[in-house]
N, C-alpha and C positions, 0 to 999 in steps of 0.2 A: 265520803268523797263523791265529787260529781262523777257517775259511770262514765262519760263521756273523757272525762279529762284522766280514771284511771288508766283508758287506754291508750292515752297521748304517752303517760309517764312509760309504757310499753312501750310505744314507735319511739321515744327519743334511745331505747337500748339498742333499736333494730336498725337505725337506720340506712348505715352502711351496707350491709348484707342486704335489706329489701331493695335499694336503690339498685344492687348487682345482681339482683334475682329476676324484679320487675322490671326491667327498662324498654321495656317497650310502651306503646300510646294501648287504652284502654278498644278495647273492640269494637267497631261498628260509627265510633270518633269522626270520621270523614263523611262519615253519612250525615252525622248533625252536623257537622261544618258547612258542607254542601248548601242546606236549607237556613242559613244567616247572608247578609248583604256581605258583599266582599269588604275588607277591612273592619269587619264590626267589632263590639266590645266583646268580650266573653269573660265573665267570671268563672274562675276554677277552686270551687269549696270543698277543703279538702284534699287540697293541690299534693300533698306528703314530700317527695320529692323531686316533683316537677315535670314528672316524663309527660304528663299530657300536655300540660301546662307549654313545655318548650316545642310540642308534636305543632300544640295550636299557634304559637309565634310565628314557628317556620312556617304555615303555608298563607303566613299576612295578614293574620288578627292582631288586634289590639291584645292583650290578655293581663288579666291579675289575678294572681294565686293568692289564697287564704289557708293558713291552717294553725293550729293550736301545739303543733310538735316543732318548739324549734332546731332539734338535731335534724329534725325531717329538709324544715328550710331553709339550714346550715348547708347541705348539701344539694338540694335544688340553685341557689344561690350563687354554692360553686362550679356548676353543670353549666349554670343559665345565666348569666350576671347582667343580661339584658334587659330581663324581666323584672316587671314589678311584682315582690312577696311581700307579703306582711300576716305578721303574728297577730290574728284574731281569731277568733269563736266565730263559727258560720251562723250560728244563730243569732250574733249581734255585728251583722257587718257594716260598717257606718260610712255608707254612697247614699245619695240623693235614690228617691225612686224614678224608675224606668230610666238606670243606666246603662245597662246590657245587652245586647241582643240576641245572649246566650248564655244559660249557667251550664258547667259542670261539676257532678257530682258524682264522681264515680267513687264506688266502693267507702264513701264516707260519712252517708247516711246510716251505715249498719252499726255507727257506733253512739249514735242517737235516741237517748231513751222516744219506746213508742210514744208516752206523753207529747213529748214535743216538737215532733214529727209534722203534725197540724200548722201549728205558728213557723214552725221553720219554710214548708212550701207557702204560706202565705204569703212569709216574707220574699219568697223568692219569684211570686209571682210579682211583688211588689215591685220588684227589681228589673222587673224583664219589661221591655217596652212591647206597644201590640204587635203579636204576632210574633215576638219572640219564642226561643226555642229551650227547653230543659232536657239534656242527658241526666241520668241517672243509670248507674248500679249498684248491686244487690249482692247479698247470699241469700239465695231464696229458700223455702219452704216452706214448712206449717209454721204458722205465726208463732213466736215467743220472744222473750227475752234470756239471755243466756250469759256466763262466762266459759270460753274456750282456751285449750292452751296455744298459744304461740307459737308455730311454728318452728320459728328459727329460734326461742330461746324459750327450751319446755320447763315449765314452770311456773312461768309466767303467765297470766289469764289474761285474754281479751275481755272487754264488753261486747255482744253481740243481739244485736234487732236482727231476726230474720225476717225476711219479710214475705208473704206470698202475694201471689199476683194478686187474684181479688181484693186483697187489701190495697195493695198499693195504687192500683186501679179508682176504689170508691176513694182513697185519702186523696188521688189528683183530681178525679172529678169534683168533689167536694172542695178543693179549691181553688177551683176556676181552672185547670187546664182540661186538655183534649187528647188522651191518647193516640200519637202518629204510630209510630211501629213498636216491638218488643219481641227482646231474640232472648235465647235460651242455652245455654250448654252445661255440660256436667265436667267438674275441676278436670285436670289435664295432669300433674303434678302432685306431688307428697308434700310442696311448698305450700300448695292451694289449700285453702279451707275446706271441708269436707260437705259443701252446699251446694248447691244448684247455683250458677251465676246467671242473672237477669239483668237487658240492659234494655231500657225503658227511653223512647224518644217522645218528649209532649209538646207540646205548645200552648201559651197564655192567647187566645181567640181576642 
């Protein structure tokens, strides 16, 4: 099975509980909001259950969530009915190029084998008009690939790309963006994954 999509069949058992766990907007969110044109697009890759997704509606973006769990977007759906979601693969998401003026990625990338990691920021530089903006987060540390247990339902294995900074660093250099800022803390919670969280602001030059 694709790693990727083992860990969708996860998120569709969690849904409910991560939705009442996580509800808050991703960290440092209004920072990259700040540096897009007022009302712009933003794609949210990864959206799960919509909390950033609905964070970025409210302050007057355009926005469209993506994601591959649909218990995830079952209840994004019914949080946000405003919003436009749909059931795809962020690796194959099918807009015109340079429709965006900002993607979001939080915490969705880590379930992306390293392989294709490469083609996925190309594509999303592909996405981004000039001068657009890329959030991204992480579980960070020493590079690998892994399965972890699940939090809320132990037993169950995630797929996990950790990623370290100088990696993820020379992967956005290498495809065309510019690291703007990058913040750091250590989990907060027994809900939390047991990594480093990294949240990466870039931009397509």
């Amino acid at each position: 099975m694709d790693k990727s999509k083992s860990s969708v069949a996860v998120y569709n058992q969690i849904a409910t509980q991560y939705a009442k766990q996580f509800n808050r907007p991703s960290e440092h969110l209004g920072e990259f909001l700040r540096k897009l044109p007022k009302g712009g697009m933003v794609l949210d890759v990864g959206c799960g259950t919509g909390r950033d997704t609905g964070f970025i509606h409210s302050k007057g973006f355009k926005v469209v969530g993506f994601d591959l769990s649909r218990e995830m977007l079952n209840v994004a759906k019914r949080d946000y009915p405003a919003i436009d979601f749909r059931l795809e693969d962020m690796r194959k998401i099918k807009l015109p190029a340079q429709s965006a003026d900002g993607i979001v990625a939080s915490c969705s990338l880590i379930h992306i084998p390293k392989k294709n990691v490469p083609a996925l920021l190309r594509q999303f530089h592909k996405l981004l008009k000039p001068n657009g903006v890329l959030y991204i987060g992480f579980q960070a540390g020493r590079s690998r690939e892994m399965f972890v247990d699940e939090p809320f339902k132990p037993g169950e294995k995630l797929f996990l790309n950790v990623i370290s900074l100088p990696e993820i660093t020379r992967l956005l250099k290498g495809t065309g963006f510019k690291v703007v800022k990058s913040y750091s803390r250590q989990p907060s919670s027994n809900q939390e994954l047991n990594f480093t969280k990294l949240y990466l602001i870039a931009q397509r030059p």
